[in-house]
C-alpha positions as CSV (number, residue, x, y, z in Angstrom):
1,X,-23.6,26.0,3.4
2,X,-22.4,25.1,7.0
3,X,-22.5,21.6,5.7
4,X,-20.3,22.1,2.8
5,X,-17.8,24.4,4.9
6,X,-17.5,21.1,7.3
7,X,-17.5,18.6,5.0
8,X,-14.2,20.5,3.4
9,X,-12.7,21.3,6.4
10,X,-12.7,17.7,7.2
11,X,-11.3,16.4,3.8
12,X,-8.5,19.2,4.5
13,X,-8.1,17.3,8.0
14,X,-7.5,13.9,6.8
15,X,-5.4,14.9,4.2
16,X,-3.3,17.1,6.6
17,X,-2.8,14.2,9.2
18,X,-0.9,11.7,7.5
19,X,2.3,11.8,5.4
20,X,4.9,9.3,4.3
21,X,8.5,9.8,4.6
22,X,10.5,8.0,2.6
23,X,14.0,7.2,4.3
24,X,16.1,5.2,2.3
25,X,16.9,4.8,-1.4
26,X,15.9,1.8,-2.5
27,X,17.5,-0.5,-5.2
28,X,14.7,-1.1,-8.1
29,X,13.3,-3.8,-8.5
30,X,11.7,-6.3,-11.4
31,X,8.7,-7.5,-12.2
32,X,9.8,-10.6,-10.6
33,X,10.7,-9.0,-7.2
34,X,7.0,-7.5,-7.1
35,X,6.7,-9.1,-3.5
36,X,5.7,-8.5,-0.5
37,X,5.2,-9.3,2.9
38,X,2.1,-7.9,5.0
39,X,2.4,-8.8,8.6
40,X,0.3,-7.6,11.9
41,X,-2.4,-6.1,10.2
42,X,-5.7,-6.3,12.1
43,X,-7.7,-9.1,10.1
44,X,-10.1,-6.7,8.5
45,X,-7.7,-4.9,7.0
46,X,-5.7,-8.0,5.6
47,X,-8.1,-9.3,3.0
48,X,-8.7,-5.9,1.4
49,X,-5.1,-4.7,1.3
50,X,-4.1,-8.2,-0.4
51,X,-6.6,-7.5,-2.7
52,X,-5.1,-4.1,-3.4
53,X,-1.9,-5.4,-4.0
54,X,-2.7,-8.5,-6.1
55,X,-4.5,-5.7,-8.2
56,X,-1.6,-4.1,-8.7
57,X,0.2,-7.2,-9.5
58,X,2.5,-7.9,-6.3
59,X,2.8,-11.6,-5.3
60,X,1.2,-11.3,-1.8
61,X,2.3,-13.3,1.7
62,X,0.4,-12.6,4.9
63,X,1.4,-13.3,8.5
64,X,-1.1,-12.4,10.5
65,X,-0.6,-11.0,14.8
66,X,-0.8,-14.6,16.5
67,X,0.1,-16.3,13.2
68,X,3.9,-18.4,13.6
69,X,3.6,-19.6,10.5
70,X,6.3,-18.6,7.2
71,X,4.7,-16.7,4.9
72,X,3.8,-18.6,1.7
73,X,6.6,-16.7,-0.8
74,X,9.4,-15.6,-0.3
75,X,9.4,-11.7,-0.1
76,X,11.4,-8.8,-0.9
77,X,9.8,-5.8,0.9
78,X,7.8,-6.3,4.1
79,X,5.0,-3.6,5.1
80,X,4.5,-4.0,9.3
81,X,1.8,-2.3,10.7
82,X,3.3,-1.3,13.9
83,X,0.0,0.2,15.6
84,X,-2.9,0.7,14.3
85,X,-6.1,1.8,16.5
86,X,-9.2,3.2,15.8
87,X,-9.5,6.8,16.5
88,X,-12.6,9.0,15.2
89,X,-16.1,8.8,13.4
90,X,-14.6,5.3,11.7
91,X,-11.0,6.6,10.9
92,X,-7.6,5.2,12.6
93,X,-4.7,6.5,13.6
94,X,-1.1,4.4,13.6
95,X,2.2,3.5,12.0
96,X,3.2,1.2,9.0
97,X,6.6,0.6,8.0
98,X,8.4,-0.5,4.6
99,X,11.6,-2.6,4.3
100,X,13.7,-4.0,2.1
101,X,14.1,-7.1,3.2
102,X,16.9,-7.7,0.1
103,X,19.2,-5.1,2.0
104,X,17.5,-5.0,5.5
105,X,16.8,-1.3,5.4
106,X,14.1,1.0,6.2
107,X,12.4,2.3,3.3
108,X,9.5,4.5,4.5
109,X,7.4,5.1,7.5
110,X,3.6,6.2,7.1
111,X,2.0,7.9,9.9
112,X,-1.2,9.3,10.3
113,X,-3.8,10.6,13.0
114,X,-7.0,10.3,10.6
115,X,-7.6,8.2,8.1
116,X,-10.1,6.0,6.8
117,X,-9.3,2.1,5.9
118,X,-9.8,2.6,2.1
119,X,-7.1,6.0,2.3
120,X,-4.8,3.8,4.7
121,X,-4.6,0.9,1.6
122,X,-4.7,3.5,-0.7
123,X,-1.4,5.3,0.5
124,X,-0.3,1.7,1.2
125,X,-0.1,0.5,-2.8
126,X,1.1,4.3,-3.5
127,X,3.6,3.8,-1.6
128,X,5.4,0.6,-3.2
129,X,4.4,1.5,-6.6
130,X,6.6,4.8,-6.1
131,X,9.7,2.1,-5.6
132,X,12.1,2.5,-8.2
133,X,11.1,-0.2,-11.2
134,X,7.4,-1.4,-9.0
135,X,4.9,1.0,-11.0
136,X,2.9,-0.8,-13.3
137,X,2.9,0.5,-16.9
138,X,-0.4,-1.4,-18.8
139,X,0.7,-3.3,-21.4
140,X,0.2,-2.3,-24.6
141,X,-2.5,-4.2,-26.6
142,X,-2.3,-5.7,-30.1
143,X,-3.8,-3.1,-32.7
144,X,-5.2,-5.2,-35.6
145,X,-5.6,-2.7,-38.5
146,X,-8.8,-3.6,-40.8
147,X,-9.0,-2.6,-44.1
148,X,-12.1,-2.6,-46.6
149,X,-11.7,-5.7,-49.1
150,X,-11.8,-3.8,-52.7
């Protein structure tokens, strides 16, 4: 029972210590705009998050802390981690922020105090698919109707 009573209080924990405020409208944007710029991420965070993204069908460019390349595509928002440590038991603690880099606004900052790296990407994709025109609807598949041959 004790375990159960922990283990809830803990989800309630992680949950409660991390929230994304959203600060400016954004224009929406196409299918064709779906990209984005990932830039000072710690290394083992960059390979999973692209796959995230790529998954959801965003065109991904990375630039990574010591990195002075330019990113491979041209993007349209940026997502900067701007601190990220680790904090607790395998959880992290830190900033990201989201820009438009078509208007050169701010578009969100997500901070938390306790999170895990899977929850982190999670909120990460949930975040630009909540942009106005980003979310991905699943295209409707061809229905071939069959009938018996009489």
């Amino acid at each position: 029972m004790k375990k159960i009573f922990l283990f809830v209080l803990m989800l309630f924990a992680f949950a409660a210590c991390s929230n994304t405020q959203f600060v400016h409208d954004v224009q929406p944007i196409s299918k064709s705009e779906k990209t984005v710029l990932i830039q000072y991420f710690p290394s083992d965070f960059e390979i999973p998050l692209e796959k995230a993204l790529e998954d959801n069908f965003w065109k991904v460019s990375v630039v990574a802390n010591k990195d002075s390349a330019s990113p491979s595509v041209k993007s349209n928002i940026a997502v900067t981690c701007d601190g990220l440590y680790l904090a607790h038991f395998g959880t992290y603690q830190g900033t990201i922020k989201f820009s438009d880099l078509r208007t050169g606004k701010r578009i969100a900052i997500y901070k938390f105090n306790m999170a895990t790296r899977g929850a982190i990407i999670e909120n990460i994709v949930k975040t630009l698919e909540a942009l106005p025109g980003a979310s991905n609807t699943i295209p409707a598949t061809s229905t071939t109707s069959t009938q018996a041959v009489k």
